[in-house]
mmJSON file of the N, C-alpha and C atoms, coordinates in Angstrom:
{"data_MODEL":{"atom_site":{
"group_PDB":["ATOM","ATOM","ATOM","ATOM","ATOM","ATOM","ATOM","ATOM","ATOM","ATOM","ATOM","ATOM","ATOM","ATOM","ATOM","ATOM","ATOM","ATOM","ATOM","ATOM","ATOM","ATOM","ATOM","ATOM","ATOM","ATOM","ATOM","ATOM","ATOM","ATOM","ATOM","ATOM","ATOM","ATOM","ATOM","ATOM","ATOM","ATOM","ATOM","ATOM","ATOM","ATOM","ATOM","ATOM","ATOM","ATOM","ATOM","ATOM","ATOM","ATOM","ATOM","ATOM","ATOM","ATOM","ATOM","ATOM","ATOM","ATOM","ATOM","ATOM","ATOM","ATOM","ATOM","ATOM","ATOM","ATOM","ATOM","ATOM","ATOM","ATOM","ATOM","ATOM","ATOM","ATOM","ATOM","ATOM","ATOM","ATOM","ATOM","ATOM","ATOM","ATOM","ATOM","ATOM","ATOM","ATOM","ATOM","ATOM","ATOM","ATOM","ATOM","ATOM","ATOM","ATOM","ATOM","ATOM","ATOM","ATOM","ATOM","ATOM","ATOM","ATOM","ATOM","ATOM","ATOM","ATOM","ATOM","ATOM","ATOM","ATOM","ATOM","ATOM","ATOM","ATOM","ATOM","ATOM","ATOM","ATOM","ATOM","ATOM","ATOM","ATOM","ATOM","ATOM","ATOM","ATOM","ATOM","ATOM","ATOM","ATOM","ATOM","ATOM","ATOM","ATOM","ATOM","ATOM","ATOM","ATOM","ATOM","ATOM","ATOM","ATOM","ATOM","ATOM","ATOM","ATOM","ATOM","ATOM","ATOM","ATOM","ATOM","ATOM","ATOM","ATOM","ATOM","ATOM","ATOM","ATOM","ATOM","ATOM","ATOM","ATOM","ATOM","ATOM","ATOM","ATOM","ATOM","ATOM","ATOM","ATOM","ATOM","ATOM","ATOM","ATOM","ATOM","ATOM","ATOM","ATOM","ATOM","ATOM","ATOM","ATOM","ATOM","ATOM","ATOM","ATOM","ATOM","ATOM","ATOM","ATOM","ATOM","ATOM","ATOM","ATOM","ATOM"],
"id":[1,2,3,4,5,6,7,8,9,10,11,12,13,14,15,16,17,18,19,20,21,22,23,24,25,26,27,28,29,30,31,32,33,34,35,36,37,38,39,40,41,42,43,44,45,46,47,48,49,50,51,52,53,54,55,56,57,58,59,60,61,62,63,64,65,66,67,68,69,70,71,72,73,74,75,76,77,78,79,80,81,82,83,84,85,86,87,88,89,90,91,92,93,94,95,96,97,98,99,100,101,102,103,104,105,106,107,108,109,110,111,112,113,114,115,116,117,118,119,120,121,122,123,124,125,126,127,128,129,130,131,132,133,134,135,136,137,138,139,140,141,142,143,144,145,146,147,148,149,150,151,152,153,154,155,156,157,158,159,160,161,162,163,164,165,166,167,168,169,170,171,172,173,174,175,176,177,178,179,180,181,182,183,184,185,186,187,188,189,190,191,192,193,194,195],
"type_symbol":["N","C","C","N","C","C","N","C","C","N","C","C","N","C","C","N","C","C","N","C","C","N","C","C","N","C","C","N","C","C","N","C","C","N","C","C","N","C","C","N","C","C","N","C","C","N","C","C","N","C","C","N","C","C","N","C","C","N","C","C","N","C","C","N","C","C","N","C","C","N","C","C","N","C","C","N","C","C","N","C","C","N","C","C","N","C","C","N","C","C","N","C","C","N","C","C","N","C","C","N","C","C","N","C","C","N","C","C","N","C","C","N","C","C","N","C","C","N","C","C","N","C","C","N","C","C","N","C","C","N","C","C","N","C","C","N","C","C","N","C","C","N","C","C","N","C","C","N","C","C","N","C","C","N","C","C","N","C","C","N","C","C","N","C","C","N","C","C","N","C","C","N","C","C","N","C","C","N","C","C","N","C","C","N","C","C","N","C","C","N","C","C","N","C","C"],
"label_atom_id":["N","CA","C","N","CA","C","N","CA","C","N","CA","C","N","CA","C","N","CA","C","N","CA","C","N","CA","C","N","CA","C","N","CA","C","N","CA","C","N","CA","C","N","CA","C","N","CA","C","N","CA","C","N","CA","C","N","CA","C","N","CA","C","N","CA","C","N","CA","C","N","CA","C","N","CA","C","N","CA","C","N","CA","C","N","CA","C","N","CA","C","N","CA","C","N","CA","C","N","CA","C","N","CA","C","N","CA","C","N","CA","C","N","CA","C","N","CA","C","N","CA","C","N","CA","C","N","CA","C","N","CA","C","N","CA","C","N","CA","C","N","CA","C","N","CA","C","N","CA","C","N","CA","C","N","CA","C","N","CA","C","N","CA","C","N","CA","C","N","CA","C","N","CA","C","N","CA","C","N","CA","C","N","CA","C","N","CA","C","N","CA","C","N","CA","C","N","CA","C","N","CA","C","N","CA","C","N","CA","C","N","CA","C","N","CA","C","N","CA","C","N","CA","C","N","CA","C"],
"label_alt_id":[null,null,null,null,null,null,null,null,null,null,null,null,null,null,null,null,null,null,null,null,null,null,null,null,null,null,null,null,null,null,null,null,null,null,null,null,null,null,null,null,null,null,null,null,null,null,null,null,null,null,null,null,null,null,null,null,null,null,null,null,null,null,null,null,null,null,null,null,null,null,null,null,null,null,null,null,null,null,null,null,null,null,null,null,null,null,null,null,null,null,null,null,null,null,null,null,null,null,null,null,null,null,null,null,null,null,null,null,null,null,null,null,null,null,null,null,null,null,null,null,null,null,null,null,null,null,null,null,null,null,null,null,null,null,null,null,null,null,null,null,null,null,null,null,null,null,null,null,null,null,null,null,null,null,null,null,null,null,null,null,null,null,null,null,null,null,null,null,null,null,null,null,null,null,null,null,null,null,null,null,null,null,null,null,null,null,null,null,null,null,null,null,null,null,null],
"label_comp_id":["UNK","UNK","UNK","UNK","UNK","UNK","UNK","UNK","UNK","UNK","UNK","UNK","UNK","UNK","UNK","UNK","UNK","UNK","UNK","UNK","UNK","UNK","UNK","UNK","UNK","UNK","UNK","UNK","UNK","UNK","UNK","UNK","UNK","UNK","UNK","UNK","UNK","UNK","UNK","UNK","UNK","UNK","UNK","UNK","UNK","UNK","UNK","UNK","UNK","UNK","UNK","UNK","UNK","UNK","UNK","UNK","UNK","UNK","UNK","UNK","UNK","UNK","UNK","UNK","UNK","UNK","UNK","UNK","UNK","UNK","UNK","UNK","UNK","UNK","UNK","UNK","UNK","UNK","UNK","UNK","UNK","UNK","UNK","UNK","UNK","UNK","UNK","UNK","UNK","UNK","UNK","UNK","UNK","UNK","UNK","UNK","UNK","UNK","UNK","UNK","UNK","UNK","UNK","UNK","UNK","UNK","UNK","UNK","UNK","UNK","UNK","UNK","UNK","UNK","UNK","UNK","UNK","UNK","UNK","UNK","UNK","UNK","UNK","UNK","UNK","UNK","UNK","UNK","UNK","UNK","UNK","UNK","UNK","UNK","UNK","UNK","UNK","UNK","UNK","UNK","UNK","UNK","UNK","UNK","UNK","UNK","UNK","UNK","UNK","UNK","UNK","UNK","UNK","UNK","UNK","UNK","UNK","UNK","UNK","UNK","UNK","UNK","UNK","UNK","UNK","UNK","UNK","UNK","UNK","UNK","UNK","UNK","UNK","UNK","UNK","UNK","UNK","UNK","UNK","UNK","UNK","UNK","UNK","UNK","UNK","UNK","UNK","UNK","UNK","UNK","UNK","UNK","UNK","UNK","UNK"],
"label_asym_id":["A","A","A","A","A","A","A","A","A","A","A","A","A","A","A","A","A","A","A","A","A","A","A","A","A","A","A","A","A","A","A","A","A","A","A","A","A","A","A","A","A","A","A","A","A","A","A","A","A","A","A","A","A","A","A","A","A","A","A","A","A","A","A","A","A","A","A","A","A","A","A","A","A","A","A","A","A","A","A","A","A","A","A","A","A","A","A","A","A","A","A","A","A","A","A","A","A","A","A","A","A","A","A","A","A","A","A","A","A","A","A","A","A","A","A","A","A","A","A","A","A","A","A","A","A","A","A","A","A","A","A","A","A","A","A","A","A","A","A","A","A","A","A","A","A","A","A","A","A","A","A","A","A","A","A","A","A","A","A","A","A","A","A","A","A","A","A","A","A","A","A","A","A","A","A","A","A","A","A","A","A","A","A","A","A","A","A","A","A","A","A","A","A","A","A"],
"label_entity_id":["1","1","1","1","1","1","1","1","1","1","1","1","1","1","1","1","1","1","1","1","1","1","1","1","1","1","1","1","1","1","1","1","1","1","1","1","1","1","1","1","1","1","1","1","1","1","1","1","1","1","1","1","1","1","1","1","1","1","1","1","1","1","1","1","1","1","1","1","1","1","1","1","1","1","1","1","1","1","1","1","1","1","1","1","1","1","1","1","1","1","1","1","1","1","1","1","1","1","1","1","1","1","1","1","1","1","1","1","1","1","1","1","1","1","1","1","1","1","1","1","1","1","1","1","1","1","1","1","1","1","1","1","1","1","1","1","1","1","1","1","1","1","1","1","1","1","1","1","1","1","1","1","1","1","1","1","1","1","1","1","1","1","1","1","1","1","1","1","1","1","1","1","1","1","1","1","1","1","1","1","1","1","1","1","1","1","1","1","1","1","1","1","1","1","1"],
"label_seq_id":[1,1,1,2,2,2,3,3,3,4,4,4,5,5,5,6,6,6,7,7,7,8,8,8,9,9,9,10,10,10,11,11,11,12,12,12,13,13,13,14,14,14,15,15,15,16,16,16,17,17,17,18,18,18,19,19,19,20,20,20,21,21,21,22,22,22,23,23,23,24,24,24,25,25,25,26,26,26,27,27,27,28,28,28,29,29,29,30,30,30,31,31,31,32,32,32,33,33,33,34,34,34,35,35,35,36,36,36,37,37,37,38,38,38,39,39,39,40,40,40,41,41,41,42,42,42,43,43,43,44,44,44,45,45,45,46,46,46,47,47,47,48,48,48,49,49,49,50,50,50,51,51,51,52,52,52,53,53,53,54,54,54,55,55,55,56,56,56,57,57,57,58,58,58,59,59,59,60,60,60,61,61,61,62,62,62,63,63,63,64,64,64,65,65,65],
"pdbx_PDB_ins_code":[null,null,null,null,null,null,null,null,null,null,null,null,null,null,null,null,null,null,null,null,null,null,null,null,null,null,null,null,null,null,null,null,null,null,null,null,null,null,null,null,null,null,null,null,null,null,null,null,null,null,null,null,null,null,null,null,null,null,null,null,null,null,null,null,null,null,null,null,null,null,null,null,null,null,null,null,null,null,null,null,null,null,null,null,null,null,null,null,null,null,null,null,null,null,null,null,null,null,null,null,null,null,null,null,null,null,null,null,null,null,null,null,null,null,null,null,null,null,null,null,null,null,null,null,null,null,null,null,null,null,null,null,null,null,null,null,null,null,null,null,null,null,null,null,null,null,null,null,null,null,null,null,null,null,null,null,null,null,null,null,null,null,null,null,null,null,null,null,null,null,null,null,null,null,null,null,null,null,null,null,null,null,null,null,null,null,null,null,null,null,null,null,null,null,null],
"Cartn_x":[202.576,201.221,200.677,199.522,198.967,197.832,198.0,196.988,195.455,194.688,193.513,192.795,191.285,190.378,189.115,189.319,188.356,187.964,187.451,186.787,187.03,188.117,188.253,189.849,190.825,192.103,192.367,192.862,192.912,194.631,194.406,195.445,196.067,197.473,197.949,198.37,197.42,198.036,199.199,199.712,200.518,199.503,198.425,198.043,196.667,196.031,194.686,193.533,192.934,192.156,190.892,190.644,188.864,188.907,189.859,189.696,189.513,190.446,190.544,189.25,188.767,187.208,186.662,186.532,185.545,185.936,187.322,187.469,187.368,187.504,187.076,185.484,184.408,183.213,182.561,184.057,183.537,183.611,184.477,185.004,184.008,182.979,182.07,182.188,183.113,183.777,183.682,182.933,182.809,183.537,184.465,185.319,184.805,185.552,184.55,184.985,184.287,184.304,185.774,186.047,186.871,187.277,187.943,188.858,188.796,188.694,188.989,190.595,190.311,191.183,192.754,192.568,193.189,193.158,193.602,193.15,193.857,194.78,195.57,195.124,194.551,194.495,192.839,192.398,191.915,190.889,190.044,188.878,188.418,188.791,188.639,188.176,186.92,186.113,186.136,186.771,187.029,185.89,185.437,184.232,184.628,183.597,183.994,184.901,185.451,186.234,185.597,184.841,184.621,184.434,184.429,184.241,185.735,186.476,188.065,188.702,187.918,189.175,188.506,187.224,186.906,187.308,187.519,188.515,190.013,190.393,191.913,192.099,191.35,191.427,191.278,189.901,189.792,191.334,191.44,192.965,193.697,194.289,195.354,195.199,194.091,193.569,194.173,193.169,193.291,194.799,195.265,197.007,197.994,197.919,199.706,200.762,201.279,202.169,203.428],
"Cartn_y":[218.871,218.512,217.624,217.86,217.354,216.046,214.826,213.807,213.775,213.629,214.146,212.689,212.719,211.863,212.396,213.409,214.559,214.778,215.472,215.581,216.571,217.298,218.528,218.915,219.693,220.091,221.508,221.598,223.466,224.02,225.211,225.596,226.992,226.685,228.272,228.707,229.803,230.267,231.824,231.573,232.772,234.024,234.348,235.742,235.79,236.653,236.861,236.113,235.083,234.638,235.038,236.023,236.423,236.956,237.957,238.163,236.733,235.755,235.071,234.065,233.997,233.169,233.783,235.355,236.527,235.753,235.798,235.971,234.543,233.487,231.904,232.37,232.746,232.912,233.112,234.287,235.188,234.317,233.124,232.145,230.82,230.769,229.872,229.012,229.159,228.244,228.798,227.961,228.154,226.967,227.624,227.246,227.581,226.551,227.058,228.267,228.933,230.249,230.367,231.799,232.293,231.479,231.208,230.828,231.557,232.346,233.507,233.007,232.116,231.573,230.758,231.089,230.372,231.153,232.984,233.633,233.4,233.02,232.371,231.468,230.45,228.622,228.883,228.567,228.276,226.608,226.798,225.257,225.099,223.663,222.965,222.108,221.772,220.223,219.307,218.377,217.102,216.726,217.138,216.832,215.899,216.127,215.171,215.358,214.585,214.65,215.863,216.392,217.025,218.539,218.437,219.768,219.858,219.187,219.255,219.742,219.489,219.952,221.789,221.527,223.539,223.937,223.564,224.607,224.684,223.348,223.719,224.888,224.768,226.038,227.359,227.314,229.052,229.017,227.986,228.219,228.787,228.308,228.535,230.244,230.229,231.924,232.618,232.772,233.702,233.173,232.648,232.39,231.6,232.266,232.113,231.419,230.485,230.117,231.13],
"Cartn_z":[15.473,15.157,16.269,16.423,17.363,16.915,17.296,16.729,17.045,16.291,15.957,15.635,15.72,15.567,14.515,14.676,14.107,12.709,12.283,10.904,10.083,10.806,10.37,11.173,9.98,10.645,10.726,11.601,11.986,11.255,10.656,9.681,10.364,10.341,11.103,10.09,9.481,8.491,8.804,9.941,10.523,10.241,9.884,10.13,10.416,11.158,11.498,10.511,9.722,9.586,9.199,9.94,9.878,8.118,7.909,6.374,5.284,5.654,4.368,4.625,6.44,5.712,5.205,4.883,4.372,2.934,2.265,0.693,0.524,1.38,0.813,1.091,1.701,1.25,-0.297,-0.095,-1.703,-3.069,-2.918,-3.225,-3.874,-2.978,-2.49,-1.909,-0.707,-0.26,1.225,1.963,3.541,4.533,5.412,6.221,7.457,8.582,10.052,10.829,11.274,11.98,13.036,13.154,13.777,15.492,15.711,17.142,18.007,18.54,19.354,20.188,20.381,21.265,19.968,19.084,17.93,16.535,16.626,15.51,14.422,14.754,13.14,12.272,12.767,12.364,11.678,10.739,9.657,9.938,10.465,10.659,8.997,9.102,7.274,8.311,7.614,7.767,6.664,6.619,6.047,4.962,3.844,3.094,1.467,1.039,-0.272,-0.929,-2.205,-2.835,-3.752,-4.366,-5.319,-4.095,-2.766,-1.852,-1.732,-1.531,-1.041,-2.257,-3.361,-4.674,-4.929,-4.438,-4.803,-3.274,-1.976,-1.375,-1.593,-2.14,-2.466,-4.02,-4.629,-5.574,-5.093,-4.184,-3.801,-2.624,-1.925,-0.901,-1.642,-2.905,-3.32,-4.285,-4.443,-5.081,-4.203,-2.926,-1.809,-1.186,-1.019,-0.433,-1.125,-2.604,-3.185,-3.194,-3.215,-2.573,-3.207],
"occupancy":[1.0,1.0,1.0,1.0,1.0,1.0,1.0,1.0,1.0,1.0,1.0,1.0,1.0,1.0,1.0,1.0,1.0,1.0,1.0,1.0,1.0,1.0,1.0,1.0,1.0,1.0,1.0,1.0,1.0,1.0,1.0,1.0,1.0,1.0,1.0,1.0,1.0,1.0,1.0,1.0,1.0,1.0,1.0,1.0,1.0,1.0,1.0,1.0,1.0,1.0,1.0,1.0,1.0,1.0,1.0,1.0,1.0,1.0,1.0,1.0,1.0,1.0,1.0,1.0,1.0,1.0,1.0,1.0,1.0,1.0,1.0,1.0,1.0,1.0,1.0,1.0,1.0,1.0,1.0,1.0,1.0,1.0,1.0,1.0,1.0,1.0,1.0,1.0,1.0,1.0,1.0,1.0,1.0,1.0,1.0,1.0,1.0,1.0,1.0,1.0,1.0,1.0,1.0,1.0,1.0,1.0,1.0,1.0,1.0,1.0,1.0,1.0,1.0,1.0,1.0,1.0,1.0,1.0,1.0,1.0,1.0,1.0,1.0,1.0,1.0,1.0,1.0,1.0,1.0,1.0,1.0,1.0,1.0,1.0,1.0,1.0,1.0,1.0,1.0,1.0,1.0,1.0,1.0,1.0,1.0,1.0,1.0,1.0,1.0,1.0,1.0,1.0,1.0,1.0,1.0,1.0,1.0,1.0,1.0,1.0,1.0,1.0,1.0,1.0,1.0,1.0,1.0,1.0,1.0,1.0,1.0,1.0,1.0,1.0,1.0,1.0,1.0,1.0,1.0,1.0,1.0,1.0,1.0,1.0,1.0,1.0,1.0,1.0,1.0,1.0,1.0,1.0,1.0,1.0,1.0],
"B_iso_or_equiv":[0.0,0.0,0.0,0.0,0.0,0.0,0.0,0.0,0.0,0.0,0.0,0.0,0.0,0.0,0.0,0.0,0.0,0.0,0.0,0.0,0.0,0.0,0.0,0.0,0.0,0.0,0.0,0.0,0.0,0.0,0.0,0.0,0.0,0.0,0.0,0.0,0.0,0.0,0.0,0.0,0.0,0.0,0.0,0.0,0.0,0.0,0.0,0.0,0.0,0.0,0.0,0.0,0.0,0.0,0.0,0.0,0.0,0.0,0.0,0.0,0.0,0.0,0.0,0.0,0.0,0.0,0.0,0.0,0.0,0.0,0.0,0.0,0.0,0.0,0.0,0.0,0.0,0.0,0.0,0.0,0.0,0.0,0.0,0.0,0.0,0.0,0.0,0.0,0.0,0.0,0.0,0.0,0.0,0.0,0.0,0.0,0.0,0.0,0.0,0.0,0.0,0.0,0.0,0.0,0.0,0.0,0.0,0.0,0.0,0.0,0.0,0.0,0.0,0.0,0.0,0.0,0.0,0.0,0.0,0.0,0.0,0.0,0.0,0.0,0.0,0.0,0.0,0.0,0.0,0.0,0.0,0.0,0.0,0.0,0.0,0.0,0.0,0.0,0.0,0.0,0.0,0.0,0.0,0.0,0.0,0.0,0.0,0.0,0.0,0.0,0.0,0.0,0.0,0.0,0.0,0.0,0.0,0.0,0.0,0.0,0.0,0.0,0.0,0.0,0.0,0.0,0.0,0.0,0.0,0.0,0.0,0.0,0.0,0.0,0.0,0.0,0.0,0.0,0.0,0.0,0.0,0.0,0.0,0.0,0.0,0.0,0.0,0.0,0.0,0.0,0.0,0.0,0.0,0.0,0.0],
"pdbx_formal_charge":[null,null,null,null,null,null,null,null,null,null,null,null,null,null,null,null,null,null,null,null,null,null,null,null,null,null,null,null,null,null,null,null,null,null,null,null,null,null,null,null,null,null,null,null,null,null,null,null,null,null,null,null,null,null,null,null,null,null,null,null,null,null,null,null,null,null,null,null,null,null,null,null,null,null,null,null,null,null,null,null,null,null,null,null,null,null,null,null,null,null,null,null,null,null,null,null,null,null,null,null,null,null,null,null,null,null,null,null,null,null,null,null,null,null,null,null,null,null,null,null,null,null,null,null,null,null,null,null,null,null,null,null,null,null,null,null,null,null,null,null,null,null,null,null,null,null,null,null,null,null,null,null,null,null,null,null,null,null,null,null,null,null,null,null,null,null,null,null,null,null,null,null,null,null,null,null,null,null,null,null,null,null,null,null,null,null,null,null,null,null,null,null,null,null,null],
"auth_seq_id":[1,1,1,2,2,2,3,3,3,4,4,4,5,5,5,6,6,6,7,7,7,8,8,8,9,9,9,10,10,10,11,11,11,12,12,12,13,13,13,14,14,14,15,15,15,16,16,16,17,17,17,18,18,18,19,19,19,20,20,20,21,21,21,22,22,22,23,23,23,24,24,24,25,25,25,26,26,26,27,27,27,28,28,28,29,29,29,30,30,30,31,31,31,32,32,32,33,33,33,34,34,34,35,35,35,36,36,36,37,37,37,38,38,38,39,39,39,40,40,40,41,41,41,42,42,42,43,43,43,44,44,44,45,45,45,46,46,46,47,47,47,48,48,48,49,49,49,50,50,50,51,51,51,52,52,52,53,53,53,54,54,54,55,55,55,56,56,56,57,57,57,58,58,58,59,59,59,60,60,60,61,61,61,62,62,62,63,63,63,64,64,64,65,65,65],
"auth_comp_id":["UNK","UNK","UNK","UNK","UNK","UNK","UNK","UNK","UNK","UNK","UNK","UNK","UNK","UNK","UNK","UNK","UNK","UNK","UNK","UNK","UNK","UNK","UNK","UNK","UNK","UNK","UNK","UNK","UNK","UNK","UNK","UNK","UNK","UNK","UNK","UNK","UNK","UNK","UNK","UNK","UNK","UNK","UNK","UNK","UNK","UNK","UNK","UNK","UNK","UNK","UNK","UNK","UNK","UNK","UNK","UNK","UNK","UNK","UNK","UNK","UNK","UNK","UNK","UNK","UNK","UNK","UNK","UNK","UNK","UNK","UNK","UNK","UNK","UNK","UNK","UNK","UNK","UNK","UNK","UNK","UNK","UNK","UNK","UNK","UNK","UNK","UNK","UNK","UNK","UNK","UNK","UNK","UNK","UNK","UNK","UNK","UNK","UNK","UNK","UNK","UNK","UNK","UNK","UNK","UNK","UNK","UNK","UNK","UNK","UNK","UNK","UNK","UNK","UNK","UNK","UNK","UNK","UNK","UNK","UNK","UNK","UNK","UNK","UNK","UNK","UNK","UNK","UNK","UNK","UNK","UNK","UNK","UNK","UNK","UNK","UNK","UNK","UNK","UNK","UNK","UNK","UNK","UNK","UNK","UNK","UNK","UNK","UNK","UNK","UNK","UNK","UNK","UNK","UNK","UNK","UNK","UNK","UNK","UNK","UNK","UNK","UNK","UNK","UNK","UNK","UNK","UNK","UNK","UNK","UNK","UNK","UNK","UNK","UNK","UNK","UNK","UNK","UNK","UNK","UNK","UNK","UNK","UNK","UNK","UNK","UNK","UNK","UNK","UNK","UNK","UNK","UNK","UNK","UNK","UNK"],
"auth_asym_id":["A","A","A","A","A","A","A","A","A","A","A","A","A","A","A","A","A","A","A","A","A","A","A","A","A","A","A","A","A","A","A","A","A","A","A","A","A","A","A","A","A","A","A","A","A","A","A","A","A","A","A","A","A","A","A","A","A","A","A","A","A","A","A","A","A","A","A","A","A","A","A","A","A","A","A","A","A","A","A","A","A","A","A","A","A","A","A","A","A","A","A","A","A","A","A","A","A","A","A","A","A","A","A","A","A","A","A","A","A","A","A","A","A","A","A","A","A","A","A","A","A","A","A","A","A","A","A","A","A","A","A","A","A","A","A","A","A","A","A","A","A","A","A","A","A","A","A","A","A","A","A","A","A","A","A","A","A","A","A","A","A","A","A","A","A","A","A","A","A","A","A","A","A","A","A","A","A","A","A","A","A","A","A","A","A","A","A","A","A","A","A","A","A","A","A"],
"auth_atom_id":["N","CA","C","N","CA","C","N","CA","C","N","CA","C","N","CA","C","N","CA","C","N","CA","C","N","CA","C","N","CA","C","N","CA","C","N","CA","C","N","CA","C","N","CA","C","N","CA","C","N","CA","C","N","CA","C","N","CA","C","N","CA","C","N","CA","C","N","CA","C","N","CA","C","N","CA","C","N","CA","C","N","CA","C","N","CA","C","N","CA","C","N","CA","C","N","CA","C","N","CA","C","N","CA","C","N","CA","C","N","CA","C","N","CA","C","N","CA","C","N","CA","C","N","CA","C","N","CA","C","N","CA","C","N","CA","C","N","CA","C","N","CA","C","N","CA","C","N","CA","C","N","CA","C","N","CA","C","N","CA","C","N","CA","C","N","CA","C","N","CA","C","N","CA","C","N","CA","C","N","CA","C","N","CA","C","N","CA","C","N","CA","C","N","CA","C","N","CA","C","N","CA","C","N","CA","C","N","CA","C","N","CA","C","N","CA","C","N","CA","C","N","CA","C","N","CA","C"],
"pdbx_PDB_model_num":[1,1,1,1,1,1,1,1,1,1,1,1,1,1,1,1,1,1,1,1,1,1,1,1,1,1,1,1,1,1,1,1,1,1,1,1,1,1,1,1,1,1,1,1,1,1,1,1,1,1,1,1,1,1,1,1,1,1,1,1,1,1,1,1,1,1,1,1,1,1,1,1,1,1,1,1,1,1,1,1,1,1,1,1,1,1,1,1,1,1,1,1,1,1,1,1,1,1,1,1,1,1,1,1,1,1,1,1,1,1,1,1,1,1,1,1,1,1,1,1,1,1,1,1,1,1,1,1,1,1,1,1,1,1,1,1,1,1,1,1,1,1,1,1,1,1,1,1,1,1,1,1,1,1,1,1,1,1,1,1,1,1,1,1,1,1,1,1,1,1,1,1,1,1,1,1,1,1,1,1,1,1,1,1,1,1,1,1,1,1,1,1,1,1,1]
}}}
């Protein structure tokens, strides 16, 4: 991991990305756009407590543990 100042942490979710911001959309849940340079990793911006608890629900919909 790399140390950060930032507002937002980037997620490798080991597989191409562009689908699961499609199904966290579907979700109602918007995450930051594709990497080109980073197609795995997943941009989460750091937001409220009541925004952080509805992307950790649609996260855990769309990716299972």
């Amino acid at each position: 991991m790399l140390p950060s100042e930032a507002n937002f942490v980037m997620i490798d979710m080991h597989r191409n990305v562009k689908p699961l911001i499609a199904q966290m959309r579907g979700e109602g849940v918007h995450v930051g756009r594709l990497f080109p340079a980073m197609p795995q990793h997943m941009r989460v911006t750091i937001g409220t407590p009541d925004e952080m608890e509805r992307f950790i629900g649609a996260f855990r919909r769309i990716n299972p543990a």
